[in-house]
N, C-alpha and C positions, 0 to 999 in steps of 0.2 A: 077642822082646818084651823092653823093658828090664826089668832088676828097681830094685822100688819099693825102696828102705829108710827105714826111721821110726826114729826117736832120740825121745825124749821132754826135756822144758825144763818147768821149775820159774819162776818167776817171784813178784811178791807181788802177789795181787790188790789190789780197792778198799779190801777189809776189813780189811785188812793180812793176812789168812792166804793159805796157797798158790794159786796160777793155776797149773794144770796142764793140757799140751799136747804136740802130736805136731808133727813137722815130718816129710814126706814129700817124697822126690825120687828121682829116678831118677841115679846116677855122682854125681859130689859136687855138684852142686847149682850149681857157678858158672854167669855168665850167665844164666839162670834168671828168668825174671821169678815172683813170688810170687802166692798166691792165698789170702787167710786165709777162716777160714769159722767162720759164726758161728752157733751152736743157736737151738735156741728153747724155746717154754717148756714145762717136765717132761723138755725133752732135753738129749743130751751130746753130747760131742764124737764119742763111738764106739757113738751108735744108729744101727740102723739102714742106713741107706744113706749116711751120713757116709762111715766107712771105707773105702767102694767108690768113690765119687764122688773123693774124696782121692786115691785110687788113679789114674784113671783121669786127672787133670791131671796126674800124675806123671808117668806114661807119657806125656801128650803132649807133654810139653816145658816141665813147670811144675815151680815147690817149692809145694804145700800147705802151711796152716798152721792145723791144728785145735785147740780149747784149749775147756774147761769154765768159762761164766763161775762167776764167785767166788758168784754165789746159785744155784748152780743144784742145790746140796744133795748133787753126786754128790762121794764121796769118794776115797782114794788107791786103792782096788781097780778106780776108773774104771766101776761098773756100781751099785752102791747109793749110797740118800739115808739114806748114815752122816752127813751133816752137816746136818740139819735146823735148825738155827740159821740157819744160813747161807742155805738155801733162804727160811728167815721173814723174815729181814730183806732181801730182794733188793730192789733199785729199779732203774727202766730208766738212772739216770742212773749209777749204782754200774755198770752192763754197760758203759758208754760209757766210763768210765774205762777198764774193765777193756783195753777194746781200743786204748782211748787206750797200754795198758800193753806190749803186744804189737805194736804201732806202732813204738813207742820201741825195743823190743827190736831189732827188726828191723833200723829204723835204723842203729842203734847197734854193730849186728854180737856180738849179745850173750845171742841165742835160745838157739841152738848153737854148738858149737866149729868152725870153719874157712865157716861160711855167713854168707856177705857180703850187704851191702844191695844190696836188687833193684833197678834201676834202673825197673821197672813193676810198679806193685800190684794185683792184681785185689781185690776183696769181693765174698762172696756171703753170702746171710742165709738162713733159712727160718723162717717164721711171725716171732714176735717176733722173731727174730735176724734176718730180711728189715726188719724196722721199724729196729731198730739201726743198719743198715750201711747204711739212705738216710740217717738221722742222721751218722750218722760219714761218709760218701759225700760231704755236705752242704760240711762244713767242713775235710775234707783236702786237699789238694791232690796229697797222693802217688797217691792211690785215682784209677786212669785206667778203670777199666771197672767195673760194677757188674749181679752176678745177683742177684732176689730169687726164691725159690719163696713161695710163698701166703703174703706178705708181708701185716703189715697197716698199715691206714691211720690205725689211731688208739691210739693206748695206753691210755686208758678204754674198757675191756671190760666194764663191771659195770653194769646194771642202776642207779636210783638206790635200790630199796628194797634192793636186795641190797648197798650201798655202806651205807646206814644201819645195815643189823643188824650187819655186817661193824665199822663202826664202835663199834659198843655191844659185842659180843664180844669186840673186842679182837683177832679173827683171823677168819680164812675155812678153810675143811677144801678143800683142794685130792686127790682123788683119782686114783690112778695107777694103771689098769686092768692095764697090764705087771706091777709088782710087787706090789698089794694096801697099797700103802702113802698111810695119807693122812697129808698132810703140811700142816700150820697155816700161812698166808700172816699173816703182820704187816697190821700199816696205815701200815708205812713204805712200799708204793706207792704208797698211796692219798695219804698228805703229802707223795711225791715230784713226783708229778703234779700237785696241787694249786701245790704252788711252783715250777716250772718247765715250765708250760703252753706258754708259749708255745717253748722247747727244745725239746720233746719232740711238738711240732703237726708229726707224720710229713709228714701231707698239705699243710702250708704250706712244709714243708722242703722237698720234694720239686721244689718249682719251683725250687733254688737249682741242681741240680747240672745239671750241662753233660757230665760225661762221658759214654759209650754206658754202657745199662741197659736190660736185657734182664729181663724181667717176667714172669713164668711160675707160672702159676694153674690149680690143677685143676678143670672147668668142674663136678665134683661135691663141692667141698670142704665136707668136713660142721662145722670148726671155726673158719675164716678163708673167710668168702663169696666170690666170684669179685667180687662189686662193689667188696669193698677196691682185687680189682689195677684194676680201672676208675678208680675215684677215682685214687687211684696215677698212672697213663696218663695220664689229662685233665687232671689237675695239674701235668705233668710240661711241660718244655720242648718244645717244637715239635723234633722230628725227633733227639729224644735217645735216644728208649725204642723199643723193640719188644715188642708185648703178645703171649702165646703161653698161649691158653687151649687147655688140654689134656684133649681128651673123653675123658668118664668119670672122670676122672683124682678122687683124693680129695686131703686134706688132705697124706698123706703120698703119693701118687703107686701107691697100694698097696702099700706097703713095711711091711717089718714088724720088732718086734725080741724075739726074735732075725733075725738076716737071714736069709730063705729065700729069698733071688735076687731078680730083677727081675723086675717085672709091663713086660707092654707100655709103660704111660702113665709107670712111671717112666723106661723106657731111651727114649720119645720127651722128658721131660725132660732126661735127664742127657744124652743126645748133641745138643740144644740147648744146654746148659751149655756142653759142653767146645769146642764149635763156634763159637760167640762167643768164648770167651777166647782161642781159635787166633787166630781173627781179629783180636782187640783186643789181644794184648798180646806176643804171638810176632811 
């Protein structure tokens, strides 16, 4: 079995403070086509089944490339939300930067030291980081293949009374069942989305892209419904997508963090995952 190695890359997020990230690959990485991967929301780069999944492209002939976006509040120990400012002020268009930022890296040959630009980019999202990367998916040209897990179809989540009080507080108390931490959401989403509706319209982007996208929802998700990946699908171009609802399967696929291994329904996702991207970009 090859061995994985991860190097870690600094970069400057949307906020102007730190974007920090992993690059995985298995021998030094040339020829290599790339796979960046993008959290979602209350996650990071290293919950979870991130680091496994990462792993697991590594070995098959990929470079990984995981990275915290700039709100997502986790600090330089990569596991607390020491940066709650950061988390309060997030907006999905500040995320799209961010990866706009890690695009460019890449590019540029500028992640890490001796790792050259891929000639094929894969993206994969989960939950909100699934909404991201059909946006970015959208309007890249580099991005040739595209996974989402329990992506969703809209980025107004809220209720309209629960957007009014939210509004009048000045925050929302967002809690975090893993750590016991609640953490105050701004109303700089709720301004981002109001002025960039139609950018941020997942479900009207979604007819733009042309590359294969492979859509994978767990037919029990208790946070992102299975009708998101529907919408998603039906929106989506004639013979682009492939829908892979996953019985039982919950939001995270029963995955847990800390990691305690694989449940069924996530290794019937993840060996979906790596089995598309053999195909699309190897």
């Amino acid at each position: 079995m090859a061995t994985v190695t991860t190097r870690s890359f600094e970069l400057v997020g949307a906020d102007g403070l730190p974007l920090r990230g992993d690059v995985r690959t298995a021998g030094d990485g040339r020829g290599r086509p790339t796979v960046v991967i993008c959290h979602g929301f209350k996650g990071f780069k290293d919950w979870g089944f991130f680091p496994h999944l990462a792993a697991r492209l590594a070995r098959a002939g990929m470079t990984a490339v995981s990275f915290n976006f700039s709100g997502s509040g986790i600090g330089p120990d990569g596991e607390t939300f020491s940066e709650p400012e950061r988390f309060r002020n997030q907006t999905f268009s500040a995320d799209l930067r961010d990866l706009d930022t890690v695009f460019a890296a890449l590019a540029g040959e500028t992640l890490v030291p001796g790792l050259v630009a891929p000639e094929r980019i894969g993206l994969f999202g989960h939950s909100r980081g699934g909404g991201i990367a059909i946006l970015h998916a959208a309007r890249e040209e580099s991005v040739k293949t595209l996974v989402t897990w329990a992506a969703i179809a809209n980025v107004l989540r809220w209720d309209e009374a629960t957007i009014q009080q939210w509004r009048a507080d000045g925050s929302i108390e967002i809690a975090n069942a893993r750590t016991g931490d609640v953490l105050p959401l701004g109303t700089d989403v709720l301004d981002d989305i109001a002025t960039h509706r139609d950018a941020l319209d997942i479900e009207r982007v979604a007819a733009r892209i042309s590359t294969p996208w492979l859509i994978v929802h767990g037919a029990d998700d208790e946070a992102v419904r299975v009708a998101d990946a529907r919408k998603l699908n039906a929106a989506a171009r004639e013979n682009v997508t492939e829908l892979r609802i996953i019985a039982d399967g919950s939001h995270t696929f029963g995955a847990r963090h800390p990691w305690a291994g694989e449940t069924p329904e996530l290794r019937a996702a993840m060996d979906a995952t790596v089995d598309w991207y053999v195909r699309h970009l190897l």
